[in-house]
KOLRO-211155 format. One line per 3 residues: their letters; for each residue x, y, z of C-alpha. Coordinates in steps of 0.1 Angstrom, whole numbers. Example, Ala and Ser with C-alpha at 12.3 -4.5 7.8 and 13.67 -1.06 7.14 Angstrom:
<pts>
AS	123,-45,78; 137,-11,71 $
</pts>
This chain:
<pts>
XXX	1108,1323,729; 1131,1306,704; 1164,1295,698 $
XXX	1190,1308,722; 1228,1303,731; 1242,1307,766 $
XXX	1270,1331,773; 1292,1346,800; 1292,1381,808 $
XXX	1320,1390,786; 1298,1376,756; 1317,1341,756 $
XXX	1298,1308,745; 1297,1288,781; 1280,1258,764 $
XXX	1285,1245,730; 1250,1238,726; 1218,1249,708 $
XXX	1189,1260,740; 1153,1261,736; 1130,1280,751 $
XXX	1093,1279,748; 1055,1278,766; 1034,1249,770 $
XXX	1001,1247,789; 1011,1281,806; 1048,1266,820 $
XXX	1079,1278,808; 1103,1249,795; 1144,1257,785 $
XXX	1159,1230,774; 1189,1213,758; 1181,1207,719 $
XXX	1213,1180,718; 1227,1198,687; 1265,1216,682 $
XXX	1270,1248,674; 1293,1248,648; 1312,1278,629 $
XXX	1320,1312,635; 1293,1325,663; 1282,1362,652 $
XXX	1274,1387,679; 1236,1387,680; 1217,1358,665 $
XXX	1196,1385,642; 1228,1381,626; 1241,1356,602 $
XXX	1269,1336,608; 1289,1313,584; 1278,1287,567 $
XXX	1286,1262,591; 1269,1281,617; 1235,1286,597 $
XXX	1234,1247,592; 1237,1244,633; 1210,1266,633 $
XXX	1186,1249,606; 1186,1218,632; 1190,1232,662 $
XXX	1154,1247,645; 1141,1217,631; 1148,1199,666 $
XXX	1126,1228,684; 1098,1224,657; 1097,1185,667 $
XXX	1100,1192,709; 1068,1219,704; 1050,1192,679 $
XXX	1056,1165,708; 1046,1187,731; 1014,1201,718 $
XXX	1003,1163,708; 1009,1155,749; 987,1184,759 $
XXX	961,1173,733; 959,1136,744; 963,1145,782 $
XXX	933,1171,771; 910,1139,750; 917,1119,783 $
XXX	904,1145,806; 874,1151,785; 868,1110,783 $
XXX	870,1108,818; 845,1139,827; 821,1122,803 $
XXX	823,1085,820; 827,1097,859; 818,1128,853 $
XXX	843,1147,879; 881,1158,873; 912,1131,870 $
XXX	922,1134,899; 962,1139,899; 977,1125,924 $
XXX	1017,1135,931; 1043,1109,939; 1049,1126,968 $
XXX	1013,1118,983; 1016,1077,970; 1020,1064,1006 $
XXX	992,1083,1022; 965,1070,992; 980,1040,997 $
XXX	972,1038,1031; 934,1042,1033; 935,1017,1000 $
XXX	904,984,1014; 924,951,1023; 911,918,1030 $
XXX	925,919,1064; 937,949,1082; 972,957,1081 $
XXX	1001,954,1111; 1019,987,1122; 1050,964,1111 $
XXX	1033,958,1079; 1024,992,1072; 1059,1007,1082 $
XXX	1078,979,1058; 1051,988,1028; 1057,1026,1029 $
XXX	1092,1019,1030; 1091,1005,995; 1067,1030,985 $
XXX	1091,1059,994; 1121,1038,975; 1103,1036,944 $
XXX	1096,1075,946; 1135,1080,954; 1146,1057,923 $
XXX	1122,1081,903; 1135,1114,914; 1170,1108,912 $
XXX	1161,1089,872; 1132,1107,860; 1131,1140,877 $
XXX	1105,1152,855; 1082,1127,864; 1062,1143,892 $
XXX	1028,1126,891; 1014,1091,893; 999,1095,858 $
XXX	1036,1104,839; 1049,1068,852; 1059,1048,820 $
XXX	1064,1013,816; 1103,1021,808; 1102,1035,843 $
XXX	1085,1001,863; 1110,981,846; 1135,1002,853 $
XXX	1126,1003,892; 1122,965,891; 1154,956,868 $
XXX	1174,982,901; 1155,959,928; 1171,927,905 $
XXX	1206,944,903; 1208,948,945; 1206,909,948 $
XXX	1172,911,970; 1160,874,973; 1131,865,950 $
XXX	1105,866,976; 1119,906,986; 1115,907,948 $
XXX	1084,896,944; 1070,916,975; 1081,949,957 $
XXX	1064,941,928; 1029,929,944; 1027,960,961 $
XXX	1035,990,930; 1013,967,909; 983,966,932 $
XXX	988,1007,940; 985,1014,900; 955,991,892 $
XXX	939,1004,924; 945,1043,917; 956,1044,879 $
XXX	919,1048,870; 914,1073,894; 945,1095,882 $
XXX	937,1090,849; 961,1063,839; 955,1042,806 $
XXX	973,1011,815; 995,1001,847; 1025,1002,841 $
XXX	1034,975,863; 1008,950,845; 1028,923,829 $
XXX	1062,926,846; 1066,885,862; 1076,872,891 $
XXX	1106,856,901; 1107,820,907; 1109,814,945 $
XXX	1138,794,957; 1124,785,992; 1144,777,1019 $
XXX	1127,757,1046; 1135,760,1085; 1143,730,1103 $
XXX	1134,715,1136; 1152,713,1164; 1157,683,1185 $
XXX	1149,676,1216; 1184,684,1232; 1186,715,1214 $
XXX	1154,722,1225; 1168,724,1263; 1196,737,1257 $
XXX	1176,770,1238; 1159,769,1269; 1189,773,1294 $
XXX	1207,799,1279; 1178,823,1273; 1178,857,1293 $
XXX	1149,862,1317; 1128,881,1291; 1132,859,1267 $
XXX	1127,824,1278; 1089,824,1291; 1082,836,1254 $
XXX	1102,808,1241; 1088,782,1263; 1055,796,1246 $
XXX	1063,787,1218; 1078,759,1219; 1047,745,1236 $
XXX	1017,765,1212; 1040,765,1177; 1027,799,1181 $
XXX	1044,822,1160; 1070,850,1180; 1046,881,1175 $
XXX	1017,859,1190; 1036,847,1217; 1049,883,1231 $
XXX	1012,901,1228; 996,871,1241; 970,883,1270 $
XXX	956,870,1299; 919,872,1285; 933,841,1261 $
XXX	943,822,1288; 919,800,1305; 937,782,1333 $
XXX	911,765,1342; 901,749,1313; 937,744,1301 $
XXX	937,760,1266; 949,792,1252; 928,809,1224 $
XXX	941,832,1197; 932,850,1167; 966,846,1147 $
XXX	980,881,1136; 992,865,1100; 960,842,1091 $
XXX	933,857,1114; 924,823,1116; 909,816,1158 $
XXX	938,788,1170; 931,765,1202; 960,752,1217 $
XXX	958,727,1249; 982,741,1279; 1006,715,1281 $
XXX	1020,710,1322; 1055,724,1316; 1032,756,1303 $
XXX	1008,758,1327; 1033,759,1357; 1051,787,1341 $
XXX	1017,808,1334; 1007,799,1370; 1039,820,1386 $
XXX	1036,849,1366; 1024,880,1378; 988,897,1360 $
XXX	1010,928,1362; 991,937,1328; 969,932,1301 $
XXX	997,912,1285; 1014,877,1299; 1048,888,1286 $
XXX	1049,926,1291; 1085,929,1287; 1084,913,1257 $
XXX	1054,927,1244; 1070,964,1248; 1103,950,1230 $
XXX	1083,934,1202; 1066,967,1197; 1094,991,1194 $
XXX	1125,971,1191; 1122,937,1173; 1154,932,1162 $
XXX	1162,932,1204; 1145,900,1204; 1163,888,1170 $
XXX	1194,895,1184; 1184,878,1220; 1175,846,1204 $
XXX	1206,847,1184; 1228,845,1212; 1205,818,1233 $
XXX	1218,800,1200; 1250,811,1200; 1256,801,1236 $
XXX	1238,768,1233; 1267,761,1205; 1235,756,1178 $
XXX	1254,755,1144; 1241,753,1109; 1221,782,1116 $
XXX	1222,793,1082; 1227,782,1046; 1237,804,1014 $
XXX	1209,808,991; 1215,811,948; 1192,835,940 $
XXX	1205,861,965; 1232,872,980; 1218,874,1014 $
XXX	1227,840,1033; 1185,821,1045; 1181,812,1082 $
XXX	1171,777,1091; 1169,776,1126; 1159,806,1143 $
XXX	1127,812,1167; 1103,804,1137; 1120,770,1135 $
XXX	1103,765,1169; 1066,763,1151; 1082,740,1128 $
XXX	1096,717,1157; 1062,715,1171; 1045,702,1136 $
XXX	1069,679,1129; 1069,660,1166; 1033,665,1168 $
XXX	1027,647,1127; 1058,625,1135; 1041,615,1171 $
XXX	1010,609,1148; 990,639,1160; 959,639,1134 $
XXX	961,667,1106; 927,682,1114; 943,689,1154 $
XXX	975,703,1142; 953,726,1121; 935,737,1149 $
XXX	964,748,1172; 984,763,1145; 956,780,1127 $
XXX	966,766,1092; 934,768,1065; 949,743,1044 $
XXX	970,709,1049; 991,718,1020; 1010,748,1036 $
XXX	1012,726,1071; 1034,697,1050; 1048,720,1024 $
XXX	1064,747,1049; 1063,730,1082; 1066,692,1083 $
XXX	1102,686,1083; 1114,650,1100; 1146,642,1102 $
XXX	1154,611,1084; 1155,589,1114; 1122,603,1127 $
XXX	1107,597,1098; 1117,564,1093; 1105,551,1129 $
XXX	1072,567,1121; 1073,550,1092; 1081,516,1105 $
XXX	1050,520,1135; 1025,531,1115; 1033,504,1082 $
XXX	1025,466,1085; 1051,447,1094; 1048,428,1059 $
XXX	1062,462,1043; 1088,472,1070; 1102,440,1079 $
XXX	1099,447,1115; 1073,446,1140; 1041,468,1143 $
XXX	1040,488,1173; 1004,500,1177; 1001,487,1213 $
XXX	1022,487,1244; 1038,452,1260; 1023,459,1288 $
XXX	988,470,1280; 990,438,1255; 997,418,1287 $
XXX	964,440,1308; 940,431,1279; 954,394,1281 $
XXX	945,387,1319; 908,399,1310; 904,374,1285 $
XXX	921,348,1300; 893,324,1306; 882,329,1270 $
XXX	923,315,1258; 933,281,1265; 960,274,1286 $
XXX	985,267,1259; 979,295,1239; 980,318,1269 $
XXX	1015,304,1281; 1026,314,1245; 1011,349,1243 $
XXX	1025,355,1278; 1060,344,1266; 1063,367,1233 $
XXX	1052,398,1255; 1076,391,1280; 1100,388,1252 $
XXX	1090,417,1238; 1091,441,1275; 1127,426,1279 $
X	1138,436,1244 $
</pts>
């Protein structure tokens, strides 16, 4: 153990720098010391070289002094921290490799259990964090030797690949929850993720479709695709709902489907409109699900479906589809099957559809995320809507809270209570109004 050089076989120097070589905690470490050897090399290093040799030597020493004083102060605190930690638990840190992060991530408690989707896409950025660190800390080999250098690193590599701010922010949720979860159980002092913040999201909202759009969606979708579609276009359930929807959610009879929403858990009851209820009615119970087909794609090929609705678009000459984004690369969609939920809040608030039932059939918890992410009129819509609802002392034109003719219905019943003039004149301005 010592200082060493490195030669070839015929005696040569093959590097021309000082090695190390040395024990710690019963592991054999050789090591680059980062200083020159200068001056005339002498045969054996018992012997002494020139002067300009000697002085490589004196810190090429001086450097191993300081990597075994480092070294022994590591093992010490590691040692103190072990000892802490018997006292208080009173069992062993437990050390837990990088290579095991996704499987004690896994049986980690959540609030609501997990999708396989879910799952699959977290373990995913699990095993790209442990890639970053192999290939730029190879030495780090345990959750425990994770620095904060490393974290910001990992995070500042994330930045530099132009993810949006949401994929950003997604990575960094999840490696900050795994450390505060299991850095006390391997022994960690302080997460290293603790601290780092989160971008500022730059959200992109979808928009609605109209109405023409709407049928035009519906005649170019493939067989598979279009009773799922129809779904949602009638529930504003979202696409994973709508292609494991099963019969037992279905009542027929009573005209409403019932679901526990994958994303919220939150129970959603959604009356079966006609246009629905035909469709359901003609379907075979073939299985458990409505939409087996779909179901089946949904579960092992997703992006089949992505790429289905794409085209329905595509075919149904749907532009504006998407819209570039300045905090990414990546271009955001604005109308894709999502939009579909959003078509169906924004008719059903526009059509003046109380909050509390739009809650109920999309399974919202709160009104803020119904207007935030999902009310989005068009400017005419919204305008009409404005004009009914508002006196006409605001708007300038008329209120339309009731119908010419059922104004004209309730005027017959009363007609013995109206005199004649004032009935002639009432009669008149709904007439006027029923030819306008």
């Amino acid at each position: 153990m010592g200082l060493e050089l490195r030669r070839d076989k015929n005696h040569n120097l093959r590097s021309k720098w000082w090695y190390g070589r040395y024990m710690v905690d019963g592991k054999r470490h050789f090591t680059n010391l980062g200083v020159e050897v200068k001056g005339k090399v002498p045969e054996n290093l018992r012997e002494r070289g020139d002067t300009a040799f000697e002085c490589s030597r004196t810190l090429a020493a001086a450097k191993m002094k300081e990597l075994l004083a480092e070294a022994h102060n590591t093992k010490t605190a590691k040692h103190h921290l072990q000892e802490l930690y018997e006292i208080k638990a009173g069992e062993n840190i437990a050390q837990i490799p990088l290579t095991e992060l996704e499987a004690h991530w896994e049986v980690l408690p959540t609030k609501r259990k997990r999708s396989a989707q879910q799952a699959k896409n977290m373990k995913a950025n699990i095993r790209m964090f442990r890639e970053y660190i192999e290939a730029n800390f190879p030495s780090a080999k345990l959750m425990s030797q994770i620095t904060r250098r490393m974290a910001l690193g990992w995070m500042k590599d994330i930045n530099d690949q132009g993810l949006s701010a949401t994929s950003y922010n997604v990575k960094l949720s999840l490696l900050r929850g795994i450390f505060e979860q299991l850095g006390p159980e391997a022994g960690m002092i302080a997460n290293p993720f603790a601290g780092i913040p989160y971008r500022a999201l730059n959200t992109v909202h979808r928009q609605p479709f109209t109405q023409e759009e709407l049928n035009k969606i519906l005649t170019h979708c493939d067989p598979i695709l279009r009773p799922v579609v129809l779904t949602a276009m009638c529930t504003a359930m979202r696409r994973g709902d709508c292609c494991r929807l099963k019969w037992d959610s279905v009542d027929l009879a009573g005209g409403f489907v019932t679901v526990k929403t994958s994303k919220t858990g939150e129970v959603a009851e959604i009356p079966l409109f006609p246009v629905l209820r035909a469709e359901l009615e003609h379907l075979p119970r073939s299985s458990e699900y409505v939409f087996p087909e779909a179901e089946e794609m949904y579960r092992t090929n997703v992006h089949g479906l992505s790429w289905r609705f794409k085209k329905a678009l595509k075919d149904a000459e749907i532009t504006d589809t998407v819209v570039d984004r300045e905090d990414t690369r990546m271009k955001a969609s604005v109308k894709d099957f999502h939009s579909l939920r959003t078509t169906w809040i924004t008719m059903a608030l526009s059509a003046g559809v109380p909050m509390e039932l739009v809650r109920r059939v999309t399974g919202h918890s709160t009104v803020d995320v119904v207007l935030k992410h999902y009310f989005r009129p068009g400017k005419d819509a919204f305008k009409a809507a404005l004009e009914t609802a508002m006196p006409k002392m605001l708007t300038g034109g008329e209120q339309k809270n009731e119908k010419p003719k059922d104004a004209l219905l309730k005027l017959i019943e009363r007609a013995d209570k109206v005199s004649k003039k004032d009935f002639v004149a009432k009669v008149a301005k709904i007439a006027e109004e029923m030819a306008a």
